[in-house]
N, C-alpha and C positions, 0 to 999 in steps of 0.2 A: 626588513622584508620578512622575515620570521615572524616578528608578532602581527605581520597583517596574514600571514597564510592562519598561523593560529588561529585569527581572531575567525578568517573567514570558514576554518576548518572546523572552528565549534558552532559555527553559527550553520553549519551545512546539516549538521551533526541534530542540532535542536529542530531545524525546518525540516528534518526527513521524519523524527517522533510526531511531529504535526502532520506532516503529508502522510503519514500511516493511515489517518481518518476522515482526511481529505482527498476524493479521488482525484478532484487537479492537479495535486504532486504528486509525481513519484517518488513518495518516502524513503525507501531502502536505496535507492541510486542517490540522490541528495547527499543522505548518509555516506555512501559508498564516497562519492566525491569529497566528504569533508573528511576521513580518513585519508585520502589521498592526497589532500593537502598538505595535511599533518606530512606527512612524506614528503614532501617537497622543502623542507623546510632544509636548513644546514645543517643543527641538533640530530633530527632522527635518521638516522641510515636504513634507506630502504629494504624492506622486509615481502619479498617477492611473495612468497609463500601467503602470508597475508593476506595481501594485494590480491593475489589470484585466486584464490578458496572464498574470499568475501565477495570478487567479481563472481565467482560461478553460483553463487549462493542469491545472489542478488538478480541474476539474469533469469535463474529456476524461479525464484521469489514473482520477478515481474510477469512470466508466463503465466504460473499460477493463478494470480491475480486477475486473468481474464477468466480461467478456466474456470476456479472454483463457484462462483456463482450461478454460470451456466448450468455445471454439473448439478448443483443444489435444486435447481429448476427442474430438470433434467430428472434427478433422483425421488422426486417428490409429485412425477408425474407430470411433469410440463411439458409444452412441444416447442418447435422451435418458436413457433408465435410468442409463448412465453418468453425466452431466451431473447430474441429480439428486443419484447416490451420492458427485459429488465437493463439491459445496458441503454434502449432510448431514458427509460427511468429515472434512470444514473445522472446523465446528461444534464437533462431536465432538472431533476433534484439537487445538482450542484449548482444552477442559476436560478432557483424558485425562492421566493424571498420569502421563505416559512421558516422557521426554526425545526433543525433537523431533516432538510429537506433531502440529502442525501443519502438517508439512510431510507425516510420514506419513498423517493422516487423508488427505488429498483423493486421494492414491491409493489405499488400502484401498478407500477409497468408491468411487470410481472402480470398481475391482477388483470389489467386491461389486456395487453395481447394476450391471454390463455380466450379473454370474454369475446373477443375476436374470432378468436379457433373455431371457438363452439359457447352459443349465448347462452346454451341450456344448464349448463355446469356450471354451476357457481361453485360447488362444490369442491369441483378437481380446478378452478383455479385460483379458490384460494388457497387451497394447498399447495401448489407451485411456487404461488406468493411467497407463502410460508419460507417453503424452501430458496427461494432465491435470498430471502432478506437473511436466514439462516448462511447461505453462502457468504453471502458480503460478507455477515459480521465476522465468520469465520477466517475468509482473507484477512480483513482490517487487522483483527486479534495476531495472525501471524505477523505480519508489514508491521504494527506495532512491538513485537518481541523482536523482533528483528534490529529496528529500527534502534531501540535499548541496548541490545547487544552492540549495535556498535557506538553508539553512544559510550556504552561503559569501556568497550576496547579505545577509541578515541581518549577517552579521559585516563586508562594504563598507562595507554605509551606516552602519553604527556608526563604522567606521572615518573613513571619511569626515565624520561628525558628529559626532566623539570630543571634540573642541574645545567645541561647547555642551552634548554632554552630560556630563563630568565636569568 
């Protein structure tokens, strides 16, 4: 039973580095959950402290994730129209069968509800654009260092606990 929470614990561990970039998963909880595994096993003795600074880090993490794109919208002169057309963007750009379609939705979106707002600005709404797509990549880049970190915490305490569990 060990090396299947293992197995499933590293494998939660690699599908959260991936869902970093992918807005369909949420990467940092995946992660979180494949540390939690690890835990579960008979080898590692629970390490609350861990557990709970990872959970509060990952719950901050997921909030953020909604915020900081908005704000980037937000920051760069967008209104809510924007803010709107970047999370429909998002949506959209995870089922649009283009390559990189996720990263271009939330600016498109972005792009189209500022054109919404007001059709005379091209101007201020590509800048919003700008900044929403500036936002994403910013979350992404966090959700992925994140997602690392526990990765590499994940592969310590194996390490560390390599003795009872193989």
């Amino acid at each position: 039973m060990d090396m299947l929470l293992l197995i499933l614990g590293f494998a939660c561990a690699i599908v959260g580095v991936f869902g970093s970039f992918l807005p369909v998963l949420p990467g940092p909880s995946i992660s979180w959950v494949g540390i939690v595994l690890l835990y579960f096993t008979n080898a590692v003795s629970a390490n609350y402290w861990i557990l709970g600074l990872s959970l509060l880090f990952t719950i901050a993490l997921t909030i953020l994730d909604y915020i900081i794109p908005a704000k980037g919208t937000k920051k760069f002169g967008g209104s809510s129209y924007g803010i709107w057309g970047t999370n429909i963007g998002l949506v959209v750009g995870i089922f649009a069968p283009i390559p990189l379609g996720f990263i271009i939705g939330p600016f498109v979106g972005a792009f189209v509800g500022e054109l919404i707002y007001d059709k005379q600005d091209h101007k201020r709404a590509l800048k919003a654009a700008t900044g929403s797509l500036l936002g994403f990549l910013a979350s992404s880049f966090m959700k992925f260092v994140v997602c690392m970190m526990y990765l590499g915490l994940f592969l310590w305490i194996v390490w560390q606990n390599s003795d009872a569990l193989f």
